[in-house]
N, C-alpha and C positions, 0 to 999 in steps of 0.2 A: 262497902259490901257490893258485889258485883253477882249479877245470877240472869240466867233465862229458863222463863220455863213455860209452860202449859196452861198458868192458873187463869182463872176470870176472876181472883180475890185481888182488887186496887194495890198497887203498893206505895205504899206511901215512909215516914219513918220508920216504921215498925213491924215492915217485910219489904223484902229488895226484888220483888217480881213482879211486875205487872204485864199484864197477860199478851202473849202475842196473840195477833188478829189477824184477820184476813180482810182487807181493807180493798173495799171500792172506791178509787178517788176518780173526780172528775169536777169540770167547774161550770154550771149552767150558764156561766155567761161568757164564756168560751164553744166554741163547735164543738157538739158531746162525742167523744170519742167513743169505739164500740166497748160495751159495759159486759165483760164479765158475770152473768148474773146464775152462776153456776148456782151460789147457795139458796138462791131459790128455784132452780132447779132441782131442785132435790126433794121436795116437798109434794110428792106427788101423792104419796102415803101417809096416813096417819100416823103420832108419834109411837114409838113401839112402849113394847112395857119396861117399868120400869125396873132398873138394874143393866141397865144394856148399856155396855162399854164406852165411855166416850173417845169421840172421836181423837186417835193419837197426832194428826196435825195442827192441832189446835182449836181454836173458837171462827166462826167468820163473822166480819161486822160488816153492815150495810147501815146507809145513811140516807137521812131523808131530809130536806128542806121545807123547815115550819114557818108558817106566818105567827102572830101572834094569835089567833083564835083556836088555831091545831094546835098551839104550842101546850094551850090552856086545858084541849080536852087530854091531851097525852099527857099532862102530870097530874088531872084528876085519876085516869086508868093507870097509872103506874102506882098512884095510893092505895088504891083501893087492892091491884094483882101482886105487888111487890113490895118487898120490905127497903127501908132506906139503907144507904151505902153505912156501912159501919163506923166509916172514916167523917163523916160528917156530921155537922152538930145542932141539932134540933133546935135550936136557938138560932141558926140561920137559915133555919128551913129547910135544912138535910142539903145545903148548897156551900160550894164552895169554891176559894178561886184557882186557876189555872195561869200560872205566866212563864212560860215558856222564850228561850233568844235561838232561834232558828239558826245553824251555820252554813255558809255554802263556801263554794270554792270560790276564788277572784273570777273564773269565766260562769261562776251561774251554774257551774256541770249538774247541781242536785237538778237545780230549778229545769234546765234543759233534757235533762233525764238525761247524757249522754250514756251513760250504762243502760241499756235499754234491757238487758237479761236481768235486771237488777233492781228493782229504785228501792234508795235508801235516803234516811233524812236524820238529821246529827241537829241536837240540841240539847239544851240545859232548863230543868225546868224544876220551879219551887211550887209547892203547894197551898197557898196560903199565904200567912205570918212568918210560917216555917223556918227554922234556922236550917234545914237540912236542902239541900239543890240534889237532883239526878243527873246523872250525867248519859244522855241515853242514845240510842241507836235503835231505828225502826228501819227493817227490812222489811222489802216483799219480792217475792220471789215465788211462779209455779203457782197466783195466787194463796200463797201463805205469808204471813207476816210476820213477825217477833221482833222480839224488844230483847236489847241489852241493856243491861241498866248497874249505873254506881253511883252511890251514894258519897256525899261528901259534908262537911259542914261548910256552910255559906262563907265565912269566916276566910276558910281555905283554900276559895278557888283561885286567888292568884297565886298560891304558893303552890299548888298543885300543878297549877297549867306551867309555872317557870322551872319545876325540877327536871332534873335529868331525867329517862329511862331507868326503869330498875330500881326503882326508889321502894318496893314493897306493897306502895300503894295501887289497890284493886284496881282503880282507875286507870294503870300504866296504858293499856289497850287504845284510852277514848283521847289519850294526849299522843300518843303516835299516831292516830287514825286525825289530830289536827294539823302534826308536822309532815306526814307523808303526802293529804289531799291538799294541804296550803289552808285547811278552814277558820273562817274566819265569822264576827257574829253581821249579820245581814239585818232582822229582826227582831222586834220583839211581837208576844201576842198575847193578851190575856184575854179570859172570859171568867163567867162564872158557870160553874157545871152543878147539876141536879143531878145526882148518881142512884139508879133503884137496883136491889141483886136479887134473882131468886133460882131456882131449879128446875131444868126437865129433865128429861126422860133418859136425857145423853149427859148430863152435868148441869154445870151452873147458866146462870143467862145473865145479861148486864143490862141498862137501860138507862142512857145519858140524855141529856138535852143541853148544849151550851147555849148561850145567851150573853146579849152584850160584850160582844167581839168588838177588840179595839186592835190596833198594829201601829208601832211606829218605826221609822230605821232606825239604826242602830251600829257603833262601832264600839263599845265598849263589852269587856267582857265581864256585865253584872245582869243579874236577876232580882232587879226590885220583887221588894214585899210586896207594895200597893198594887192594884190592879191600875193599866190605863185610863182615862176619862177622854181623850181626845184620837182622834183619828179612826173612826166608828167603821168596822168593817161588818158590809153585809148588814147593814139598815132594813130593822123590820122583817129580818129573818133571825131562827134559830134551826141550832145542827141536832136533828136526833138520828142516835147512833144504837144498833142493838146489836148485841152479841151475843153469840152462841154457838153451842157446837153439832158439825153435822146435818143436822134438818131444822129447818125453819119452826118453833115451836109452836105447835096448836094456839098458846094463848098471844105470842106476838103475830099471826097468821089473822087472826081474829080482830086485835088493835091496825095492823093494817087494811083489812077491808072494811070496818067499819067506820074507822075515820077518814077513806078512801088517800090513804097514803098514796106517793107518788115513787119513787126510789130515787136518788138521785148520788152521781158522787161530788163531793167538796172536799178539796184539800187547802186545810186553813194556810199553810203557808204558803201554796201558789196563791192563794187570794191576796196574801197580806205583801207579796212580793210587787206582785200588779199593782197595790195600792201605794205601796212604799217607794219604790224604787225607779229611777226615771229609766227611761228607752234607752236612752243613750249608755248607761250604764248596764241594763241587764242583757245589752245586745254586745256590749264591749267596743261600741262606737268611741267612747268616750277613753280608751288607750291604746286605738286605733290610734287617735287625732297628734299623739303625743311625739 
């Protein structure tokens, strides 16, 4: 199943949309590049009444860099304001894992950004245990983001990725888009995510926190079940992400000043690049030499 759409409802097996976003990436341990921070510009007025249109470009998410003590008070306030992710099972704490194999081109182009009207990031990602993998596509663009996304069984992906063109399967799209850019798997990355969803004024709102980021390289084209244990990226921090559409909501406006959030942007896969991947290699020193 292949779809893009609007929603802030997860998808997982049992819907093929997960939501485009309007993403702030940036990496604090990098020179912060100038931050877009339109969606909080908007927030000048209180949220309007309720039934008021949401916004037709999608949700925007903003991200914050938690210690372990912020981590602790923002999923006490997400208990308490927010109902857990649907998709997740109280038996593990309404948490769940993320492992995703990042693809890039042989020169880096994602990592480089060489499309600079453009960034986009290609990966395959399983949820869990999950026998089902995504095969997905995050644009941004104009500040908008979306997701393309298809569904496959785990079982399938090497027979998927070796077919010809035209074979019927939704997918056709995500295997031309590997044979036209040359992509290839670069990484791997898993966490585990704490997913809360509820409603404003303009639609729905999201409320993540990863935790226990790990990366390793990679040249195979698989998505373990298991989460990493080795290669710990971003020690002593976790990622919280809110999402929402239009204006900044009253009640995350609220969780931000009073836990005196900070904004920041992280993109897990420039992080897990830098970690993984040597100089020589992500500079293209290393088929210079040859």
């Amino acid at each position: 199943m292949s779809h893009e759409s609007n929603s802030l409802e997860p998808s997982r097996s049992r819907c093929c949309c997960e939501q485009p976003t309007t993403t702030l990436e940036n990496s604090p341990e990098r020179p912060a590049r100038r931050v877009d921070k339109s969606a909080l510009n908007r927030t000048n007025s209180t949220e309007p009444v309720a039934g008021a249109q949401r916004c037709a470009r999608g949700p925007y998410e903003i991200k914050f860099l938690l210690d372990d003590h912020q981590s602790r008070d923002v999923r006490d306030w997400a208990r308490t304001h927010l109902q857990p992710d649907p998709h997740a099972s109280p038996e593990n704490g309404y948490e769940y894992t993320v492992n995703s194999l990042y693809l890039d081109t042989p020169g880096f182009d994602i990592f480089h950004r060489a499309d600079r009207s453009q960034q986009s990031k290609y990966r395959l990602r399983r949820y869990g245990n999950e026998a089902v993998l995504w095969a997905e596509l995050k644009r941004k663009r104009n500040g908008q983001v979306r997701k393309r996304r298809t569904s496959m069984a785990a079982l399938d992906l090497q027979s998927m990725l070796a077919a010809s063109d035209d074979t019927g399967w939704d997918g056709d799209w995500f295997r031309r888009r590997i044979t036209r850019l040359q992509l290839r798997p670069v990484c791997q990355v898993t966490y585990q995510r704490l997913a809360c969803v509820g409603t404003s004024a303009y639609g729905s709102l999201r409320l993540t926190v990863d935790s226990q980021l790990h990366c390793r390289p990679v040249q195979d084209w698989t998505v373990p079940a298991q989460p990493l244990t080795s290669g710990r990226l971003l020690p002593n921090q976790q990622i919280l992400e809110l999402k929402f559409y239009e204006t900044l909501p009253n009640a995350f406006r609220d969780l931000i000043r009073d836990l005196r959030l900070t904004m920041a942007t992280c993109s897990k896969y420039r992080h897990s690049v830098e970690a993984c991947v040597s100089l020589d290699r992500l500079m293209g020193l290393s088929r210079l030499s040859h």
